[in-house]
N, C-alpha and C positions, 0 to 999 in steps of 0.2 A: 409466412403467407403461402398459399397455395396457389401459385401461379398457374394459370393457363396460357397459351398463345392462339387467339383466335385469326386464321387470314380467310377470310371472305369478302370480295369487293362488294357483294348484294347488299347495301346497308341493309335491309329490311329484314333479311336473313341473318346477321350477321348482330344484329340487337336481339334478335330471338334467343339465339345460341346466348350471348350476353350474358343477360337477364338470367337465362336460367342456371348459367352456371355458377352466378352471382348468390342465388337460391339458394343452390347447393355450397355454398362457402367458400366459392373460389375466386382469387380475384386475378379480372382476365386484361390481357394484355392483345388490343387491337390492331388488324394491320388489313388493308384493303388493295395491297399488292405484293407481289414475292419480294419484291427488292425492299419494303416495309418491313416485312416478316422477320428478312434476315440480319436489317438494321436492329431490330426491336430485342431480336434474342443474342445481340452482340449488348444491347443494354442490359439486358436480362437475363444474363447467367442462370438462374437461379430457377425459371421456366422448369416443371416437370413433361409436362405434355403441352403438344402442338396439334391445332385441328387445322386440315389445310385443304381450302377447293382446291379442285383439280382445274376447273378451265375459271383462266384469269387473265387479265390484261398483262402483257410484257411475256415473263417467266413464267409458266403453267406450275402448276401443284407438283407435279411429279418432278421435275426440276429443284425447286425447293426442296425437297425430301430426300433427293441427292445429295445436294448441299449443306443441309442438317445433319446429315449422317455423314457426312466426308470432317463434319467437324466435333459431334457429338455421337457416341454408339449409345448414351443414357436417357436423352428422353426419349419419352413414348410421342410415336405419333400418330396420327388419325387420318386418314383421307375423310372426305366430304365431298360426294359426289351426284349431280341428280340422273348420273345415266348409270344405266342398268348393264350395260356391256359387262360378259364376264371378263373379257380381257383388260379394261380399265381397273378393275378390282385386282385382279393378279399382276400388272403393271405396278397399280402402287405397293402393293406388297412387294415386291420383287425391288424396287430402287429402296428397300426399307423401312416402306410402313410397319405397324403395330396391327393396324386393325383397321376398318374402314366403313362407313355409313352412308347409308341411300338415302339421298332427298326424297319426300319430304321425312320427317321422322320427331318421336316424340318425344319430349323435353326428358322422359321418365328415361328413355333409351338410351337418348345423349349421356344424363347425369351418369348413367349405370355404364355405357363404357368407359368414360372419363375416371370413374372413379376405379374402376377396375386396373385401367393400364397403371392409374397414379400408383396404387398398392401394389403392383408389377413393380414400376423404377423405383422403388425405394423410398417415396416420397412419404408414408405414413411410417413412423417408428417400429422396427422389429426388431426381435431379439436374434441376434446371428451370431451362430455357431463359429467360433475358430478354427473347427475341423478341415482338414483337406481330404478329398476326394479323390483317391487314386485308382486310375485304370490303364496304365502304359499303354499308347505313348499319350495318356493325358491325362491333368491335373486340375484340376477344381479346388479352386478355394472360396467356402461358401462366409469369411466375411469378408471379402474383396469384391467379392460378385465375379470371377476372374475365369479365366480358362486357360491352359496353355497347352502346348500338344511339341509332343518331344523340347520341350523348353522355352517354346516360343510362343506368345501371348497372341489369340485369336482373336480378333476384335467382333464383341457377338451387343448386339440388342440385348435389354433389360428382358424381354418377351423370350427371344431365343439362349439366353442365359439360364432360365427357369425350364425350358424345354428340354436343355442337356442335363441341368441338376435332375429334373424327374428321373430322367434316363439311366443316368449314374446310378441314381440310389435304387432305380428295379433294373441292374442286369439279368438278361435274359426271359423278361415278362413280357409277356406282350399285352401291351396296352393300348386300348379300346380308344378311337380317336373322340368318342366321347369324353373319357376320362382322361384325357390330355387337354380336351376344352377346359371342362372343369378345373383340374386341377391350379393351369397356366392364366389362367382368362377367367375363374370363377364360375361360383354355380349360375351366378344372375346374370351371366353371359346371353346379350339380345342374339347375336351373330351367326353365323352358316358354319358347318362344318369345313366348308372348304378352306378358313381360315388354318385349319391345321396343316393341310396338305402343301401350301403353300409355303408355312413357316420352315417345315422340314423340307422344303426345296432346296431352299435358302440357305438352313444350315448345312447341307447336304455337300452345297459348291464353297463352306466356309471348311469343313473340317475330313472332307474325304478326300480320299488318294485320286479316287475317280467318278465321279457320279455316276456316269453309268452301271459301275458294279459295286456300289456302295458296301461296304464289310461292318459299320460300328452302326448304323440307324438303317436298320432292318427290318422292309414291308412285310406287313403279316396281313396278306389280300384279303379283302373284302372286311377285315378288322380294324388294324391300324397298323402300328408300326412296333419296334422293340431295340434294345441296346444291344447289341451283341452278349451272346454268353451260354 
């Protein structure tokens, strides 16, 4: 089964999403508070992706998605937001969203990220490579989904796992933060550019000596970005 975790208190909202994800072949697992949410995915191991408002009763969205990610770095997850603030967006990103959606939005949008991030975590069958990935001091192993950096295992998001693999396999290219969309998030990706800028923030404070003078995931202005090389 293809599980989803839906947490929106809005029933009304919250049977929409449902329904359509139901459509699309998935079967969804309800929760209309964060302390719901987080009971549900202690039932539900098995949960690929989570979709999660942001303002809730009790624990807020962004709380959860702390929490999710203090116990899980594999599923994907969502915000679901009806406010428009760029700092709200980059907020959830930043506590380790996946990707994130403006209320209102259409069933075609939801299914197409859902099913996006799902073929991100691993959750549709692929064929993976035994190969390791070496670039001192770090190690990629593309069927473990894995990373380590001088021997020691970087705990990265399904999302930010596929952002280093691209990386790894074009050192020294610089590539177009369009084709980092593409690639990581799919052609039929509904979303904003700025989702990339963010992910590489992210990874940025996960696998560099310094943020500020980063030396392996290297801006290439007004392009995008590059591997060292």
């Amino acid at each position: 089964m293809r599980k989803v975790l839906v947490l929106e208190d809005e029933e009304n909202i919250r049977s929409f999403v449902v329904i359509n994800l139901k459509r699309a072949g998935y079967t969804t697992i309800e929760a209309g508070t964060g302390e719901d949410a987080l009971a549900a995915l202690k039932e539900n191991p098995d949960v690929k992706v989570a979709l999660l408002d942001i303002m809730l009763p009790g624990i807020d969205g962004f709380e959860v998605c702390r929490r999710i990610r203090a116990m899980d770095n594999k599923i994907g997850i969502i915000m679901l937001t009806a406010r428009t603030q760029e700092m709200d967006k980059v907020t959830g990103l930043m506590t380790g969203a996946d990707d994130y959606v403006t209320k209102p939005f259409s069933p075609a949008e939801l299914t197409a990220r859902v099913d996006a991030l799902y073929r991100r975590t691993g959750g549709d069958t692929e064929s993976l490579s035994a190969d390791e990935i070496s670039d001192p001091p770090f190690l990629l192993n593309t069927r473990n989904r894995t990373l380590e950096k001088n021997g020691q295992r970087v705990k990265l998001t399904q999302v930010e796992y596929s952002i280093v693999k691209l990386f790894m396999e074009n050192p020294g290219k610089a590539l177009a933060r369009e084709e980092i969309l593409d690639a990581v998030w799919g052609k039929d990706y509904f979303g904003e550019l700025k989702i990339v800028d963010v992910n590489i923030r992210r990874l940025r404070i996960k696998i560099e000596d310094n943020t500020q003078k980063p030396i392996y995931i290297n801006t290439v202005w007004g392009y995008g970005y590059k591997w060292r090389g």
